[in-house]
C-alpha positions as CSV (number, residue, x, y, z in Angstrom):
1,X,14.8,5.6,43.4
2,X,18.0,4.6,41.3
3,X,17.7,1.6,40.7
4,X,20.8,-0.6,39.6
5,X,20.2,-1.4,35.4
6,X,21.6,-5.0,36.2
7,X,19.4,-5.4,39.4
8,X,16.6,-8.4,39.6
9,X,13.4,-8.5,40.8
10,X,12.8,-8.9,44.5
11,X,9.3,-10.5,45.3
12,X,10.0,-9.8,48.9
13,X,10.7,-6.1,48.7
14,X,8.0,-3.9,49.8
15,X,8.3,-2.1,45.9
16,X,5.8,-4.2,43.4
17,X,7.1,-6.3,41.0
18,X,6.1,-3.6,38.1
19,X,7.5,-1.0,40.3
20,X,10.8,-2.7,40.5
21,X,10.8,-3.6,36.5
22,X,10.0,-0.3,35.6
23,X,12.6,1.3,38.1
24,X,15.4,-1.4,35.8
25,X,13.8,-0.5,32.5
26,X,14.8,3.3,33.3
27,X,18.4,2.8,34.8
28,X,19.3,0.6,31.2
29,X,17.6,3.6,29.4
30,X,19.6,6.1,31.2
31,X,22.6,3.7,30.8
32,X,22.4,3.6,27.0
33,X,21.6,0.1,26.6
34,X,18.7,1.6,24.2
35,X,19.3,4.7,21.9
36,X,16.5,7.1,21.7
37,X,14.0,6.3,19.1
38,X,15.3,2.8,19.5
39,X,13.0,-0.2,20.2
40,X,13.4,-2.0,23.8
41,X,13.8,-5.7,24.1
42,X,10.0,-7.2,23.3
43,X,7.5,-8.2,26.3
44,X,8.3,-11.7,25.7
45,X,11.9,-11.0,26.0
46,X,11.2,-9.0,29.5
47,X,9.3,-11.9,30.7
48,X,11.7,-14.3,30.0
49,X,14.4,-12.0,31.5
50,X,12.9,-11.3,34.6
51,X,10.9,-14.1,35.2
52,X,7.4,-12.2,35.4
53,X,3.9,-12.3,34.0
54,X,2.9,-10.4,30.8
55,X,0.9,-8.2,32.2
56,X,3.5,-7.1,34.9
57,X,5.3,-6.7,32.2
58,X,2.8,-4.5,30.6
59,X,2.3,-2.5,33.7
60,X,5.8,-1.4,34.2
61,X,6.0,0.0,30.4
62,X,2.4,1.6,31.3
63,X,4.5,3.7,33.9
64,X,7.3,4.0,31.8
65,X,4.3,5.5,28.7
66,X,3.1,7.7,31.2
67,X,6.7,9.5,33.0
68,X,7.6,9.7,28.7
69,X,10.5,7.6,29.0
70,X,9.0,5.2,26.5
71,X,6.1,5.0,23.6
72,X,4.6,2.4,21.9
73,X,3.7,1.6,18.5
74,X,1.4,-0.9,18.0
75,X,2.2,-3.8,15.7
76,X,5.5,-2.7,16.4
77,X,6.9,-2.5,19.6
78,X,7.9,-0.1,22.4
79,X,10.8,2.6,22.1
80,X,12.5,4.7,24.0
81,X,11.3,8.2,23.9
82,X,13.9,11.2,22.4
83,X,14.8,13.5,25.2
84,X,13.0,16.6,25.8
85,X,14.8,19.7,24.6
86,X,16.2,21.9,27.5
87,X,14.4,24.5,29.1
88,X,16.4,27.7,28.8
89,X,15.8,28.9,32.4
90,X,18.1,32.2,31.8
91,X,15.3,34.0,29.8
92,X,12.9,34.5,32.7
């Protein structure tokens, strides 16, 4: 899905809440709103934002944890992960 970076959250579309955050989060990542290594805005800011509970929040950077788009350091924050190097494919 490519999802728009500026989009809002739906209540009524058949994607979850979390699914739909998540989907945002990574179109303003791939936009360059945050630099790798860079910290996101904070869950408070995301709830306030977007209008959701914390722990939806929580759940769509879970997602974003898991696909290694983001990482979070506790105490801290969340931040976007650095880019995986290329795979030089021409060596096979």
């Amino acid at each position: 899905m490519d999802a728009d970076p500026d989009a809002e959250i739906d209540h009524g579309a058949p994607l979850t809440p979390y699914r739909q955050l998540a989907e945002i989060i990574r179109a303003r990542v791939t936009r360059g709103d945050w630099a790798a290594g860079r910290m996101i805005s904070s869950e408070t800011q995301l709830v306030q934002e977007y209008g959701l509970a914390r722990t939806t929040v929580r759940r769509a950077i879970a997602v974003l944890v898991e696909d290694g788009i983001l990482f979070v350091v506790p105490q801290r924050g969340t931040f976007v992960a650095e880019s995986a190097p290329p795979t030089d494919v021409d060596d096979a």
